[in-house]
C-alpha positions as CSV (number, residue, x, y, z in Angstrom):
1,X,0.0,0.0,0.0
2,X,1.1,3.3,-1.1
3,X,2.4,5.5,2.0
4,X,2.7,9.2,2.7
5,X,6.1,8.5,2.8
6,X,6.7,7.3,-0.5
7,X,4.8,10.3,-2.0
8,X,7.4,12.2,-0.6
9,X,10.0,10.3,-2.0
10,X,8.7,10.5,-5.2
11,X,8.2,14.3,-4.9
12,X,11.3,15.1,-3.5
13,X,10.2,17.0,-0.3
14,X,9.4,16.0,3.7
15,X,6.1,13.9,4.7
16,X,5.3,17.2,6.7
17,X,5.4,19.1,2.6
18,X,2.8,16.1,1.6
19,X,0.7,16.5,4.4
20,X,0.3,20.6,4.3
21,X,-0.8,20.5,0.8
22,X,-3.4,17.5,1.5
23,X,-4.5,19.4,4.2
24,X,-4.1,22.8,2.6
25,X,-3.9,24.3,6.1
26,X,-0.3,25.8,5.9
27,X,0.6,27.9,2.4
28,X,3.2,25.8,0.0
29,X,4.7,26.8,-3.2
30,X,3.1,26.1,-6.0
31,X,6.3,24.2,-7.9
32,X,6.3,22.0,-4.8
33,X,2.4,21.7,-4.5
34,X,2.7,20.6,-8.1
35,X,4.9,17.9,-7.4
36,X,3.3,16.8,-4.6
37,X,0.3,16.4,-6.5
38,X,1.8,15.0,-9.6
39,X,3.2,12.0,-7.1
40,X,-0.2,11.3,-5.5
41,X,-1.7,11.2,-9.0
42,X,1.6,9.1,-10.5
43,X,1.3,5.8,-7.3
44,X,-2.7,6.0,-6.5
45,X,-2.3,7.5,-3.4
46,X,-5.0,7.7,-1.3
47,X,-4.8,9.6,1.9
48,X,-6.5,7.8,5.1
49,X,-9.5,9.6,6.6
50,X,-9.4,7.9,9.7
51,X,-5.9,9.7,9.9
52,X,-7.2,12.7,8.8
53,X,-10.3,12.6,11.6
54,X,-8.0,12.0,14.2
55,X,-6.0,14.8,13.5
56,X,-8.7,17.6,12.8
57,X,-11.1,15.6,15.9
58,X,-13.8,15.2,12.9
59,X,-14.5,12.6,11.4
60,X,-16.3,14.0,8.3
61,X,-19.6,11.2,8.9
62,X,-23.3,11.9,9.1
63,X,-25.4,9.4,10.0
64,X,-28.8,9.0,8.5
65,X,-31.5,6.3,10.4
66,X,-34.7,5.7,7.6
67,X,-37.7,4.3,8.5
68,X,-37.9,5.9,11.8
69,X,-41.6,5.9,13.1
70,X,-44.1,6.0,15.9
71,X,-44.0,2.6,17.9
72,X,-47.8,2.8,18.0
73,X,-48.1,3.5,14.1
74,X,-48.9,1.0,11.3
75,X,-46.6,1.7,8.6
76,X,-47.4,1.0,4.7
77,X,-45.0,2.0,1.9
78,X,-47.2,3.8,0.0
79,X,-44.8,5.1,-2.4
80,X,-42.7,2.7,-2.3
81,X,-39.9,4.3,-0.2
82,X,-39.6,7.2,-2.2
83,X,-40.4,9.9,0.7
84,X,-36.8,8.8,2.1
85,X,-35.2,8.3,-1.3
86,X,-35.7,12.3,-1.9
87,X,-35.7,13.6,1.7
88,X,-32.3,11.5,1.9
89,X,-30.8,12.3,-1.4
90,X,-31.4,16.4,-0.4
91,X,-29.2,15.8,2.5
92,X,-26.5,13.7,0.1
93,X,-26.3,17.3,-2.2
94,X,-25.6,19.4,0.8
95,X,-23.3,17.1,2.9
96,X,-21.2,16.1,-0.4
97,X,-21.0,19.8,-0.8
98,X,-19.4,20.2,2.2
99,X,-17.2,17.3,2.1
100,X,-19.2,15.4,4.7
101,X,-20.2,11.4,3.8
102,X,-23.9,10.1,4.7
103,X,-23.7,6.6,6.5
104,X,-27.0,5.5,6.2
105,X,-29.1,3.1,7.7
106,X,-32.4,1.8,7.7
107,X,-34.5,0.4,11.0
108,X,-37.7,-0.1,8.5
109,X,-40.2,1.6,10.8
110,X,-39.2,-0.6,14.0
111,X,-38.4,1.7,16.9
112,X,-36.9,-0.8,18.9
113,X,-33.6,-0.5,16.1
114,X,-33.2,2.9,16.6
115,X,-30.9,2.6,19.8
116,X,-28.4,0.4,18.4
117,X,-28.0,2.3,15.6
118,X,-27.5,5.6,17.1
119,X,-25.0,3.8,19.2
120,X,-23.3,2.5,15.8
121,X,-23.1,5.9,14.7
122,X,-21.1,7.1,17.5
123,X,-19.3,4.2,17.7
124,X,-17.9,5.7,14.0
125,X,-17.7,8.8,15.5
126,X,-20.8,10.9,13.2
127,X,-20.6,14.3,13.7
128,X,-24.2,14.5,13.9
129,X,-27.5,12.4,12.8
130,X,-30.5,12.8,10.9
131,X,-33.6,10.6,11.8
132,X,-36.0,10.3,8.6
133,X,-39.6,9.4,8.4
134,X,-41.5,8.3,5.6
135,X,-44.2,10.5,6.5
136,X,-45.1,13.7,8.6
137,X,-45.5,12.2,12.1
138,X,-44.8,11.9,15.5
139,X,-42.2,10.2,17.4
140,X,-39.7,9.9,20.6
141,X,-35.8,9.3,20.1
142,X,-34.9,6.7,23.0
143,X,-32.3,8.9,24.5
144,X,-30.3,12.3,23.4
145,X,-27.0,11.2,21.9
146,X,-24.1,13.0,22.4
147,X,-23.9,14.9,19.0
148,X,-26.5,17.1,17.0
149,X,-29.9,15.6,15.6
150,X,-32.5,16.8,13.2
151,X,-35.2,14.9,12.8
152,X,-36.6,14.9,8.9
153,X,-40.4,14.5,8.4
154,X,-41.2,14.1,11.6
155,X,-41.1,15.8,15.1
156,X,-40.9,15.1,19.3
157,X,-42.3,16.7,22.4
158,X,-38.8,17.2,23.5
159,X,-38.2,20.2,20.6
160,X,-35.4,18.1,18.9
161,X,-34.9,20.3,15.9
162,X,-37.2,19.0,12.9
163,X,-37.8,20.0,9.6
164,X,-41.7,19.5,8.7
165,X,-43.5,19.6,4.9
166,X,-46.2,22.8,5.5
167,X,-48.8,21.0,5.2
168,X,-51.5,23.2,6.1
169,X,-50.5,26.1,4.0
170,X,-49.5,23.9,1.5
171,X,-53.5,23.0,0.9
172,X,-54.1,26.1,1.5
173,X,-52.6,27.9,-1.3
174,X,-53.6,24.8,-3.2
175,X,-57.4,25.4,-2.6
176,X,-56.9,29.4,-2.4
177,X,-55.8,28.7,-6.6
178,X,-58.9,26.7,-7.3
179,X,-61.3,29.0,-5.8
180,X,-59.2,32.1,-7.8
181,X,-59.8,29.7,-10.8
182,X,-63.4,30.3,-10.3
183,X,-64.4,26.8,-8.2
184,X,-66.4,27.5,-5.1
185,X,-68.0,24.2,-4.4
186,X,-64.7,22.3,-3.6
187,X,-64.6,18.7,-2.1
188,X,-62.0,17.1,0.2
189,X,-61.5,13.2,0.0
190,X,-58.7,12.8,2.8
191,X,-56.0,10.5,3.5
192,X,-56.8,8.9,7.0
193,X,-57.8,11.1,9.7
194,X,-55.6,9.9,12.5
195,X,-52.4,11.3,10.8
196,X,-50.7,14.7,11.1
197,X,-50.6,15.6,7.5
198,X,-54.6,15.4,7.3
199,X,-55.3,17.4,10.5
200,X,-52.7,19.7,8.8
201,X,-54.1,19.8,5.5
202,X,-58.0,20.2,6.7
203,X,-57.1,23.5,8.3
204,X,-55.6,24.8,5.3
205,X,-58.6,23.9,3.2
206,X,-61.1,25.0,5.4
207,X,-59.1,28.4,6.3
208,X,-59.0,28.9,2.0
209,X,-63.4,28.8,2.5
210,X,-63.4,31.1,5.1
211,X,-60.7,33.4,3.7
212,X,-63.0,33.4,0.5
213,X,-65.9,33.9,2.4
214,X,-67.1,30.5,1.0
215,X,-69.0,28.0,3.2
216,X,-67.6,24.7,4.8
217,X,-69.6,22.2,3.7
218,X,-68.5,19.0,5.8
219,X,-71.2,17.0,3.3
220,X,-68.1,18.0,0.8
221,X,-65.0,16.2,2.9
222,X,-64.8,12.4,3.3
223,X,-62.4,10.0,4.3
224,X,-61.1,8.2,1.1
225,X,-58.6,5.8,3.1
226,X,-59.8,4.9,7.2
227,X,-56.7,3.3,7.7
228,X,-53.4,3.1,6.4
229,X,-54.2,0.1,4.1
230,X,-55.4,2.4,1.0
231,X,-58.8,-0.1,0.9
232,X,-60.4,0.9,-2.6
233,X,-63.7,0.1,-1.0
234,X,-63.2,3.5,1.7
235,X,-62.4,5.7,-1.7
236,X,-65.2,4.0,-3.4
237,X,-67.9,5.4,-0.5
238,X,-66.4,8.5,0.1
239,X,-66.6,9.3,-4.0
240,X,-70.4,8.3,-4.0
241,X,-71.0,10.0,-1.1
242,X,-69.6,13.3,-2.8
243,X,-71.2,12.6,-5.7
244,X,-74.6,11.6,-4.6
245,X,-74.9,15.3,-2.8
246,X,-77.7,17.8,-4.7
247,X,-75.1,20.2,-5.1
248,X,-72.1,18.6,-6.6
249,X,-68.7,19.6,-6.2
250,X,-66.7,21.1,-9.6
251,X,-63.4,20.1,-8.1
252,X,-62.7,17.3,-5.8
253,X,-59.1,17.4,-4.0
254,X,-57.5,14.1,-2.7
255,X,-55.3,13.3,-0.1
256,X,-52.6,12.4,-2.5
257,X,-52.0,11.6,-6.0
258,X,-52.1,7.9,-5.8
259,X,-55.8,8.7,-4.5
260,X,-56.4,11.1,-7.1
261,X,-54.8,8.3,-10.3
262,X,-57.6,5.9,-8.9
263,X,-60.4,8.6,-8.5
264,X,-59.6,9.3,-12.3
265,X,-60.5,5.8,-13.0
266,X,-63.9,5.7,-11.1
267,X,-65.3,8.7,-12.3
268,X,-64.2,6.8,-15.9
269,X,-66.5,4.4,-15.0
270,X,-69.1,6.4,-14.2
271,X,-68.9,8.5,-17.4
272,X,-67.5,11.6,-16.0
273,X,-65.0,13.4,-18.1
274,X,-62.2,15.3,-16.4
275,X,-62.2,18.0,-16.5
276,X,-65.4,19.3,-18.6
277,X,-67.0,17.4,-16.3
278,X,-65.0,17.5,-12.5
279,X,-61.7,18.6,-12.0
280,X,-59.2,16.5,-10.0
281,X,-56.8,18.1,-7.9
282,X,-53.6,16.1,-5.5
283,X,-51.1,16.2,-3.3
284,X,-47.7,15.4,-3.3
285,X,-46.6,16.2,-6.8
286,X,-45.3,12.4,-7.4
287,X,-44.4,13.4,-11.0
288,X,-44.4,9.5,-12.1
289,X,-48.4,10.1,-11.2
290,X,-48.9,13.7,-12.0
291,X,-46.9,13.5,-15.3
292,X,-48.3,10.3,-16.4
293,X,-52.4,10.7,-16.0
294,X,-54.2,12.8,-18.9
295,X,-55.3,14.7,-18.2
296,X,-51.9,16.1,-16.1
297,X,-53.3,16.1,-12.6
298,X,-53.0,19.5,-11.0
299,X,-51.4,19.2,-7.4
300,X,-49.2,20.4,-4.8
301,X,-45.2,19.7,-3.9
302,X,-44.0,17.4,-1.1
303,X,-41.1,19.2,-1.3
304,X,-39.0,16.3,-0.2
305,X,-35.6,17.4,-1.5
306,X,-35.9,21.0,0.0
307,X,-36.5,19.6,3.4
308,X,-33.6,17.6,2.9
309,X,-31.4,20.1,1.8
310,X,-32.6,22.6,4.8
311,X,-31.6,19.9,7.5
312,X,-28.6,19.1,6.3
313,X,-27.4,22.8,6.1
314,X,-29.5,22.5,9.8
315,X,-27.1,19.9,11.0
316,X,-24.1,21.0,9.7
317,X,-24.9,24.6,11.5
318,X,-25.2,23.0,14.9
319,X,-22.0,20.8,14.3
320,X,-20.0,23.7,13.6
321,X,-22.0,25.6,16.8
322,X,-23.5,28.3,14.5
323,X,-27.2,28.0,16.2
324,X,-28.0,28.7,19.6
325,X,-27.3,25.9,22.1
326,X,-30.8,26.4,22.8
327,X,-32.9,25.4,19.6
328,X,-36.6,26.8,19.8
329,X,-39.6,24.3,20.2
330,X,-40.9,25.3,16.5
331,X,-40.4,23.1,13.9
332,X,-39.4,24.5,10.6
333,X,-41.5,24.3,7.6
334,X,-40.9,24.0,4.4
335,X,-43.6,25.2,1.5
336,X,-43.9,23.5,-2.2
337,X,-44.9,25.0,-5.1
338,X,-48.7,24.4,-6.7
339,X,-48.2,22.4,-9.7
340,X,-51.1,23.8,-12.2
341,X,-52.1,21.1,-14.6
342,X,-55.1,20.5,-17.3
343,X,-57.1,18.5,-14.9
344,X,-58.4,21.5,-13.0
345,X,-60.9,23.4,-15.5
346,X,-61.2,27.5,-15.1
347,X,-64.8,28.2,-14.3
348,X,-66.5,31.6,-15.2
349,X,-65.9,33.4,-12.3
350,X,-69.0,35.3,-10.8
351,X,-69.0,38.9,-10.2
């Protein structure tokens, strides 16, 4: 194995030369930083990070725990992992930006992993560790580990710091664009009630009404899934029961775009055409969904890779002791953009 020392050789100066210009911490001539790194380039070497950490007392690692989730939760992949695959691949652009490497493991929604592999983590010495979700929920970190955590899609009563979708204001601007697109009968099919992102998301709806000075008509909302099982027969009652009212809706928003692909496909059946007919509004922006239906299902971001992104810069901050030691209780939100689409129709809007 190639050493320091016979990088040196080959370049003609001390191991102390070799290490300054891998480190770049002391300022070297450029001839001799030229050399240097013509004779790393010339025998492969590679310099040892575990050398490296001990030296500078970081190690440059990050852990990352998926699947993290309430011990009292039912979990369902419902789009097939891809929640984590974005929120995680944000946090890869900003730590690979700032030399850092993700080690990353997943405890598959089991809580009772989680302690073992925070104590892995510090066993390899992380500089800091972000727990992900795959959805907006709940949960409690079995004890504090000795190095900064954000939690990612999720949130504690102890005011870990956590980066959270907006889901409220999310729908809200959402439902704010249909009703500025001339829709004032607007119905809600939700994802199950006993989750955060539909208590969320109701509020944002229902503030959008009241904003507009519109009524709330609960005979409007219904629950499309009552569990986390997606059951088709749920979204098949809650559609009839929308339908079947006097007044139909014009627009009927869903929970998420896997809820609005199949409520394209009953109203098929029924003979409705979207949009001339009813416009179909989601939520998520799953672009493999949105992209694909015709027509293009109008919806709102998830915006998996910004919340990523926000707590890996989050992390890195507190590493480096750039936040207060004392982080406030609020979570921070992150807001996605309204994806417009043709399966929203503009209605003549009433003066």
């Amino acid at each position: 194995m190639t050493t320091i020392y016979d990088v040196a050789r080959l370049a003609g100066v001390s191991p102390k030369t070799v290490s300054r210009v891998l480190n770049n911490d002391v300022p070297v001539k450029e001839a001799t930083r030229e050399a240097v790194e013509q004779a790393i380039q010339t025998l492969g070497y590679i310099p040892s990070s575990a050398a490296r950490a001990l030296r500078s007392q970081r190690s440059g690692l990050i852990g990352v725990i998926m699947g993290v989730a309430d011990e009292n939760m039912q979990q369902t992949d419902v789009h097939g992992g891809l929640p984590e695959m974005f929120l995680t691949q944000g946090a890869q652009q900003i730590a690979a930006q700032m030399g850092k490497t993700l080690m990353i493991a997943d405890c598959g929604g089991d809580s009772k992993r989680v302690p073992d592999l925070i104590r892995q983590f510090q066993q390899y010495r992380a500089e800091g560790i972000i727990c992900v979700s795959e959805s907006h929920q709940k949960i409690r970190l079995p004890f504090q580990p000795n190095c900064p955590v954000v939690l990612l899609n999720c949130f504690d009563d102890a005011g870990t710091p956590a980066i959270l979708p907006d889901d409220e204001n999310n729908q809200r601007r959402l439902t704010e664009r249909l009703i500025a697109n001339g829709h004032q009968r607007i119905a809600y099919i939700t994802l199950p009630t006993n989750i955060v992102a539909t208590q969320q998301r109701l509020q944002g709806y229902r503030a959008a009404l009241w904003n507009a000075g519109l009524v709330v008509d609960n005979a409007l909302i219904a629950t499309g899934y009552t569990d986390r099982s997606n059951k088709i027969d749920d979204l098949w009652a809650a559609l009839n029961n929308i339908m079947r009212q006097p007044e139909k809706p014009t627009v009927i928003c869903c929970g998420n775009d896997e809820m609005a692909m199949r409520v394209y496909g009953m109203l098929r059946v029924q003979g409705v055409k979207i949009p001339e007919e009813m416009s179909i509004a989601g939520f998520d922006d799953h672009r493999q969904i949105a992209e694909t239906l015709y027509p293009a299902l109008t919806t709102v971001e998830l915006p998996y890779v910004k919340m990523g992104k926000r707590a890996a810069e989050l992390l890195l901050q507190l590493i480096h002791n750039k936040q207060p030691e004392k982080m406030p209780l609020q979570a921070e939100r992150i807001m996605g953009e309204v994806a417009w689409r043709e399966s929203v129709l503009t209605r003549a809007i009433l003066p």
